[in-house]
Residue, then its C-alpha position, 0 to 999 in steps of 0.5 A: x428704812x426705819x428700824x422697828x424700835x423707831x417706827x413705834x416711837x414714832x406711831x406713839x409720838x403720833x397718836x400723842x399728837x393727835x390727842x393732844x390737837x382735839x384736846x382729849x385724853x385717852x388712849x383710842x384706837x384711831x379710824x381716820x376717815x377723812x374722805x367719808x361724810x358722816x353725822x351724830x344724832x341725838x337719840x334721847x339717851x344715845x348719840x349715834x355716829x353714822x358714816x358712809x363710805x364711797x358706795x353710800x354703804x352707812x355704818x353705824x356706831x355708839x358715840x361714848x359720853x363723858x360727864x353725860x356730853x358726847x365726846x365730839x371734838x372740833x378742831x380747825x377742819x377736823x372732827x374726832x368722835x369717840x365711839x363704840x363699833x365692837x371696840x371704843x375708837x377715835x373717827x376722824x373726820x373732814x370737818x366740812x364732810x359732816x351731813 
């Protein structure tokens, strides 16, 4: 069993990790959600991430912009979106799973 010192060195190793595979800086709660399909929308000022879950239940959340550009990463056959749901998070999507 990991000791607890360990177990943090290891999620902050981790969350490192990722940032650095999409390429993007910052320091974001993540939400994998690998197995739900999702979509962004333009909406003029906005973008929108939406994403369903198994019983077709969708949600909905704030895509963050930087430098005016949503902050969408494609890496290989995963997406991460950063987004406002109440807190500014990181998705993480199949990429095949986009609708």
């Amino acid at each position: 069993m990991l000791d607890s010192s360990d177990f943090v060195n290891r999620f902050i190793s981790s969350q490192k990790s990722l940032m650095q595979y999409f390429g993007c800086q910052g320091d974001f709660y993540v939400k994998p959600l690998i197995d739900s399909s999702w979509a962004v929308k333009n909406n003029g000022e906005f973008s929108i991430l939406s994403y369903w879950d198994n019983n077709d239940k969708r949600t909905d959340a704030i895509v963050v912009k930087k430098g005016g550009t949503p902050m969408v990463y494609k890496k290989d056959d995963f997406t991460m979106v950063i987004g406002i749901d109440c807190v500014k998070l990181a998705f993480v999507f199949r990429t095949d799973m986009e609708r």
